[in-house]
C-alpha positions in Angstrom: -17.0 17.9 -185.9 -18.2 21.2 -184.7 -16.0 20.7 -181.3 -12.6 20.7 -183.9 -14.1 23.5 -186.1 -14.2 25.3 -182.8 -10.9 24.3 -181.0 -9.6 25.0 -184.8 -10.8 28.4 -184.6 -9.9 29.1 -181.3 -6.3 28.2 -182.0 -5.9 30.4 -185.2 -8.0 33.5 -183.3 -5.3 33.1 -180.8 -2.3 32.8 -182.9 -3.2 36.1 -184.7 -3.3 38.0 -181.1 -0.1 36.7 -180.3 1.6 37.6 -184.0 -0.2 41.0 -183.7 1.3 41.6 -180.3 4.7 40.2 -181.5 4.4 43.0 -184.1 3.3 45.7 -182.1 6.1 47.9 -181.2 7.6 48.7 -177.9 6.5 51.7 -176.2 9.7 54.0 -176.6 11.8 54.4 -173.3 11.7 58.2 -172.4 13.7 60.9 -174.2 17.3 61.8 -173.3 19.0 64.6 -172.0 22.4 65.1 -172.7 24.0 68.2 -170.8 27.8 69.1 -171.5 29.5 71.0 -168.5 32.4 73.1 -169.3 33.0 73.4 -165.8 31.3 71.6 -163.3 30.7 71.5 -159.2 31.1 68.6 -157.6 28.7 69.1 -154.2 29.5 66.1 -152.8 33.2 66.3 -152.9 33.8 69.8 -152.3 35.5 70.1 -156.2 35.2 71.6 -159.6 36.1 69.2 -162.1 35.9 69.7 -166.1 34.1 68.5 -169.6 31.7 66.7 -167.7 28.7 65.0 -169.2 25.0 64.9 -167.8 22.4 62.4 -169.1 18.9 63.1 -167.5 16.1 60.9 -168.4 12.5 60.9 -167.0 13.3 63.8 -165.1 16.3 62.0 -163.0 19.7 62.1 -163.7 20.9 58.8 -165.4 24.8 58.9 -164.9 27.7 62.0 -164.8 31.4 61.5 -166.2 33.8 62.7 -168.3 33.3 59.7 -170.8 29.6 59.1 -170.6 28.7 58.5 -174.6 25.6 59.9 -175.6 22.9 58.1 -177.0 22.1 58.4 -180.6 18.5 61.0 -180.8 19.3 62.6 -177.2 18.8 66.1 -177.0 22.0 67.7 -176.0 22.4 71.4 -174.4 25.9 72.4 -174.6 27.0 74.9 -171.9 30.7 73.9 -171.9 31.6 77.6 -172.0 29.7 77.7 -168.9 29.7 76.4 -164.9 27.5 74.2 -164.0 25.8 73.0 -160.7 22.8 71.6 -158.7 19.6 73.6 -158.5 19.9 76.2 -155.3 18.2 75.8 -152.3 17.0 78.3 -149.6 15.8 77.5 -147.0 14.2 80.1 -145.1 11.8 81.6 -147.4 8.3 83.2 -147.5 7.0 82.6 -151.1 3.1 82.8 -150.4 2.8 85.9 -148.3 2.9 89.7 -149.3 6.5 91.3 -148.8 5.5 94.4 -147.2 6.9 95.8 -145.2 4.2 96.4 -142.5 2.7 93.4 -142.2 -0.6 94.9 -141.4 -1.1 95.4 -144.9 -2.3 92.1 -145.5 -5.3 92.8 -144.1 -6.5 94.8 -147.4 -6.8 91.9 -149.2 -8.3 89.0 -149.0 -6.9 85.4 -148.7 -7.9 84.8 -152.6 -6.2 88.1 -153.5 -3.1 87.8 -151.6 -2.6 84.2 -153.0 -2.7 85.4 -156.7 -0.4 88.2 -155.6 2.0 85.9 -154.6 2.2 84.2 -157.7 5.2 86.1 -159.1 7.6 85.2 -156.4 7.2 81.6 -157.3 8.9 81.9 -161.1 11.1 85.1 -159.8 12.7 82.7 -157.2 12.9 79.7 -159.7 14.5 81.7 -162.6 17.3 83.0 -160.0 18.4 79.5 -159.7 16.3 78.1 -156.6 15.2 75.2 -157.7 13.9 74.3 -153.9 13.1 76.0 -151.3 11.9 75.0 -147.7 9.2 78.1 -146.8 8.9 79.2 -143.2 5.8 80.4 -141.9 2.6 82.3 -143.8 0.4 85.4 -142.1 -2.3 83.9 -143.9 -2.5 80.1 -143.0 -2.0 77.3 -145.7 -1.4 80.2 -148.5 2.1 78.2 -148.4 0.4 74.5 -149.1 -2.0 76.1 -151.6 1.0 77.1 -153.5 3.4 74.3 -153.0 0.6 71.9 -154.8 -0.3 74.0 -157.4 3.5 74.2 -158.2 3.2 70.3 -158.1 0.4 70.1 -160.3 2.2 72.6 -163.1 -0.6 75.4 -162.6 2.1 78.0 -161.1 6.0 77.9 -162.2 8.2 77.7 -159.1 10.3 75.8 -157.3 9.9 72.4 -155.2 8.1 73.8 -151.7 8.8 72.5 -148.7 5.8 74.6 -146.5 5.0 75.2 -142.8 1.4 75.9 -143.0 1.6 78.3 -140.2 3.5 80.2 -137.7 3.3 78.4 -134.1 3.9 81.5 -131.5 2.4 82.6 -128.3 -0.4 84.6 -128.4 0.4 88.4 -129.5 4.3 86.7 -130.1 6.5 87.3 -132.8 4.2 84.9 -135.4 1.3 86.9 -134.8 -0.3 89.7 -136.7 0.0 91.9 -133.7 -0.4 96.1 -133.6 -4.3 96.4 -134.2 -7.0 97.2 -131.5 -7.9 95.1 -128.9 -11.3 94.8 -129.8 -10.7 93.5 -133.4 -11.1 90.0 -134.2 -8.8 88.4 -136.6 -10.3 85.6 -139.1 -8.9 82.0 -138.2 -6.5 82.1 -141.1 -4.7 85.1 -139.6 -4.1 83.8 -135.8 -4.5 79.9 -136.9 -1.2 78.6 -135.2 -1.5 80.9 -131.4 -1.1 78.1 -128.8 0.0 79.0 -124.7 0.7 75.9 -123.7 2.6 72.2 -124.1 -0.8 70.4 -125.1 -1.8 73.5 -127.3 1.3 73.3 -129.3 0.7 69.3 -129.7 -2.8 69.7 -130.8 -2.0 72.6 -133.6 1.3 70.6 -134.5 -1.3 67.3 -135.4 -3.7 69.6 -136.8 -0.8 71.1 -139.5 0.4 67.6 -139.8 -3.4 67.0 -140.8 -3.8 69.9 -143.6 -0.5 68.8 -145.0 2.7 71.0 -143.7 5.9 69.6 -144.4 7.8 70.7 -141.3 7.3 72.7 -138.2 7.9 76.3 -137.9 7.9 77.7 -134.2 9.2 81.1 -132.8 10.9 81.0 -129.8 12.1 84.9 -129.1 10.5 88.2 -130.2 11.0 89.5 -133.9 12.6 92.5 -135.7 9.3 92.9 -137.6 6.8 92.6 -135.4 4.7 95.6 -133.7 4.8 95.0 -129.6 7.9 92.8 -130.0 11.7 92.1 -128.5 13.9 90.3 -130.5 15.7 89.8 -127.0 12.8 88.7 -125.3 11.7 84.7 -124.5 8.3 83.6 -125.9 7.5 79.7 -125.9 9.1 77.5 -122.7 11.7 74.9 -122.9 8.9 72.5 -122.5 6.5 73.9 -124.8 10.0 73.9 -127.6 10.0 69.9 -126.3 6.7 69.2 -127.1 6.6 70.9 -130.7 10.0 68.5 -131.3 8.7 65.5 -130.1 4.5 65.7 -131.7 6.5 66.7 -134.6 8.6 63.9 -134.4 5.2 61.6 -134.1 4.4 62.9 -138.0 7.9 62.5 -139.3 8.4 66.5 -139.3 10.8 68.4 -138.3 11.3 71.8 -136.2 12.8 74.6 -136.8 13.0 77.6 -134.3 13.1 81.4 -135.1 15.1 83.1 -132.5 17.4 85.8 -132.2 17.7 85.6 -128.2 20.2 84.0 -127.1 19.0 82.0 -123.9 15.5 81.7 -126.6 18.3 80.1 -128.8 19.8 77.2 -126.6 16.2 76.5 -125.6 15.0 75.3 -128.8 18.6 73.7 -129.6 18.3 71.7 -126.1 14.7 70.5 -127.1 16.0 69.0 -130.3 14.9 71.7 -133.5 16.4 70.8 -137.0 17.3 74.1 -137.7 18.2 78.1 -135.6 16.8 80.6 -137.7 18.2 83.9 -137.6 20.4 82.9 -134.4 21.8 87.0 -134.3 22.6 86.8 -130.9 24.0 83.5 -130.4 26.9 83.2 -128.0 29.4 81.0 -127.4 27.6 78.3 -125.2 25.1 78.3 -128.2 27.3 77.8 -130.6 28.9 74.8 -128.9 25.6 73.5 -128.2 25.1 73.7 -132.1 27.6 72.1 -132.9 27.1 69.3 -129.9 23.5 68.8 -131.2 24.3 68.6 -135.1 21.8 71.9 -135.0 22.3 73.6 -138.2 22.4 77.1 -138.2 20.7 79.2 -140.5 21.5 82.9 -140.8 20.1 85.3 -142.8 22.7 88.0 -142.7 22.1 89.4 -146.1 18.6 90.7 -145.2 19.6 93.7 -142.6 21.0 95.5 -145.9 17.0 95.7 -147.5 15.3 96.6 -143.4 17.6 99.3 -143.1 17.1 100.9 -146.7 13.2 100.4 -147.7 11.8 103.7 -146.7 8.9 101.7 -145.8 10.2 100.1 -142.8 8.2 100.9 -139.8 10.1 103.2 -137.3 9.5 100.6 -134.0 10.6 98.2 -136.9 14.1 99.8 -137.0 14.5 100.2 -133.4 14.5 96.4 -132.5 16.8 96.0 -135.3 19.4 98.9 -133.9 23.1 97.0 -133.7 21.5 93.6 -134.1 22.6 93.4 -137.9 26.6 93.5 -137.3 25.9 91.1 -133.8 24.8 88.5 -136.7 27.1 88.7 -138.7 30.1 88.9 -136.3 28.2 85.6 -134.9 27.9 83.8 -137.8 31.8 84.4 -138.7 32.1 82.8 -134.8 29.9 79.8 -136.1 31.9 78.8 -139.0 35.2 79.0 -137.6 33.8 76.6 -134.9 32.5 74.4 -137.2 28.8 74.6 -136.6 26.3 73.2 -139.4 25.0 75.9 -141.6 22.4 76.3 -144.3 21.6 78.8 -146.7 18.1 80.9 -145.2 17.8 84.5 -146.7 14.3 85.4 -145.5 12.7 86.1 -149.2 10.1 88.3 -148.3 12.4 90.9 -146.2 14.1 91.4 -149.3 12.8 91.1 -152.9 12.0 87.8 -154.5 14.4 86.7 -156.9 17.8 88.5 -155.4 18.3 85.8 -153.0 21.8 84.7 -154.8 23.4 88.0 -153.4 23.5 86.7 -150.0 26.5 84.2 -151.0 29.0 87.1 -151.3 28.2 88.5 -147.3 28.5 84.6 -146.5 32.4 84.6 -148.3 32.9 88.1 -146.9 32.4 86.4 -142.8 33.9 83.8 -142.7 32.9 80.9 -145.3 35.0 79.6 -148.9 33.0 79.7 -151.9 32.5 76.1 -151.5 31.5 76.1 -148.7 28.9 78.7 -149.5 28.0 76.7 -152.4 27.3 73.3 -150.2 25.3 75.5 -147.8 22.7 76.1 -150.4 23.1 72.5 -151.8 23.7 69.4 -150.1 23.8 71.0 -146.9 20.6 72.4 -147.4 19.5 69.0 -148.6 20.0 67.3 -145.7 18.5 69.8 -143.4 15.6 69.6 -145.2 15.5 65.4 -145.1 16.0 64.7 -149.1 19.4 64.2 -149.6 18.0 61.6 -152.0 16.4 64.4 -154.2 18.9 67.0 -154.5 21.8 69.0 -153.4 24.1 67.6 -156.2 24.0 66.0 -159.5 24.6 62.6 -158.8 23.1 59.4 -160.7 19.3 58.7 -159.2 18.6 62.5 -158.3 15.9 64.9 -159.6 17.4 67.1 -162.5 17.6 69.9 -160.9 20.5 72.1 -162.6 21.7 75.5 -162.9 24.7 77.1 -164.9 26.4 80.1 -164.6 29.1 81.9 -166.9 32.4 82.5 -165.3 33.1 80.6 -162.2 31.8 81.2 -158.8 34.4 79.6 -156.8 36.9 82.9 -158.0 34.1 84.9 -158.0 30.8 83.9 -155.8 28.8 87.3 -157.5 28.5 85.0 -160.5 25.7 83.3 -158.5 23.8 86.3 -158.8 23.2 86.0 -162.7 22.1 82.6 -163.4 22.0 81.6 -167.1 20.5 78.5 -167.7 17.5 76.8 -165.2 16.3 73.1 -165.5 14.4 71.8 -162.3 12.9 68.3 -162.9 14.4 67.3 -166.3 12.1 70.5 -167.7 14.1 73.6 -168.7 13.2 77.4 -167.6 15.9 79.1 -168.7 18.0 79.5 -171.1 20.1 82.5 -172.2 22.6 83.0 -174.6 
């Protein structure tokens, strides 16, 4: 008897779970985004099409078309008077360290104080349409991954961050914070990534892998802005550029090479780097080396407009730049005539946050379309980067990451300099009228 009271019990104690949980309602799927495009740039495809319609759910974009039917309660953002395309990417960047113009200056203040001054370029940089950026190379060591994560962890408003960690250079090269007394000892955050040798650059590539960089960023000529440098001179050895490639390569990173030389160029091309930065004085063996390697080239030839006109520009400063700013661009017209690879890289920092848009009109002016311009900073940029699967276009599975301008930048590329509306990640930043 007291056995069936129990099993009688059990069974009614269990049928009330299971009608309570019949009645308990379905979490609700995640909101909807519907976006309407007046005008919109197909990345991909190389071509603007019209009335297109975004849905964007959970961050990601759900499906694009001209006859996409939005779902009852979505919230939809109308910019069909407006032109709309992916987030913009740059890809030579320096978000986390102090824009001066000497770079001494960063030794009045302290690691703590020059990260919070930093904080700025972040949104400034995001709100001009950037929705990613791969940064390239910190005086201050790991500023750049301090950033990036805080970004990640919503405590600073910015864009994605791809980071180096540190500048790999020779010793006294043109990564180093160079032009003080020989008898001053930098802190370890300040010369962090000085290596002289193959198994030197292998042990501070694994030790950047360690502390979380993203890529590799190594220098392989002398610098413009650098006190004791030559733009035109060779720093790191072919085999030292080898060795950077191939540890970094043993992490999944990838290289990219500062040079302006051009021997220092088709050194780091021949040892395998992702990317040329700068590349001012390539020539024509380099750039059919480029474009035999699948090198992208990534030339910042907006920036010698903001060296030559801060009156703060050190005087040895403007010496190494003499004649090399109209050798870069006459170069990069030679570049995408031949076809080479190129991504968009302005060299934020040089010039101030949050302008870097203006660097698509001297792009158009030497040589490229619009579109192609536009691609640079998109899905070429993507793939340079490794996450084509991210962004660099508004296709179905991708991160939200949207822009939209008014007028249209494919019959006039200065449109790109006043962006409108901002959503990176689903999450809007910007909106104007």
């Amino acid at each position: 008897m007291v056995k069936r009271l129990f099993l009688l019990f059990f069974c009614a104690t269990v049928l009330t779970v299971f009608s309570s949980a019949q009645q308990t309602p379905a979490p609700s799927a995640s909101p909807v985004t519907a976006i309407r495009a007046g005008k919109f740039i197909d990345t991909l495809k190389g071509r603007e099409l019209s009335n297109q319609v975004i849905l964007i759910r959970g961050g990601k974009i759900e499906a694009v078309g001209e006859n996409i039917k939005i779902p009852a309660g979505a919230t939809t953002i109308d910019l069909s008077a407006m032109t709309v395309l992916p987030g913009l990417v740059d890809c030579h960047t320096h978000l986390a360290d102090l824009g001066d113009a000497e770079p001494l200056l960063v030794l009045q203040k302290s690691a703590a104080e020059t990260a919070y001054a930093t904080i700025p370029n972040a949104r400034l940089t995001l709100l001009a349409g950037f929705t990613t950026v791969r940064d390239v190379g910190v005086y201050r060591a790991f500023n750049d991954v301090a950033m990036r994560d805080a970004i990640r962890q919503g405590l600073v408003v910015g864009p994605r961050m791809y980071v180096a960690g540190a500048y790999v250079t020779i010793s006294e090269g043109a990564g180093a914070m160079t032009g003080l007394s020989p008898d001053i000892q930098l802190p370890w955050d300040l010369r962090y990534g000085e290596v002289n040798s193959p198994w030197e650059v292998r042990q501070k590539i694994r030790q950047l892998a360690h502390r979380g960089a993203d890529h590799i960023k190594v220098l392989s000529t002398g610098a413009v802005l650098t006190h004791g440098s030559n733009p035109k001179s060779i720093e790191f050895t072919p085999e030292e550029l080898k060795a950077a490639v191939d540890e970094a390569a043993n992490f999944g990173l990838r290289v990219e090479a500062h040079a302006h030389a051009p021997e220092g160029i088709k050194n780091a091309i021949r040892a395998g780097v992702a990317s040329v930065e700068h590349a001012t004085l390539i020539d024509d063996e380099g750039i059919a080396l480029a474009k035999q390697h699948g090198t992208y080239l990534d030339m910042d030839i907006y920036d010698e407009e903001c060296i030559e006109s801060n009156p703060n520009t050190p005087k040895d400063f403007l010496e190494h730049d003499r004649d090399l700013g109209e050798a870069q661009r006459k170069n990069f017209t030679k570049a995408v005539k031949a076809g080479v690879k190129m991504s968009f890289g302005t060299d934020a920092g040089v010039c101030p946050h949050g302008i870097n848009a203006r660097q698509f009109a001297f792009m158009v002016k030497y040589g490229m379309t619009p579109m192609q311009a536009i691609q640079s900073a998109t899905v070429d940029a993507a793939d340079l980067i490794g996450h084509s699967e991210l962004f660099g276009s508004i296709t179905a599975g991708k991160s939200a990451d949207i822009i939209a301008v008014n007028g249209d930048p494919l019959a006039d590329i200065h449109t790109l300099e006043h962006v409108s509306f901002v959503m990176k990640e689903g999450k809007v930043y910007k909106q104007e009228e």
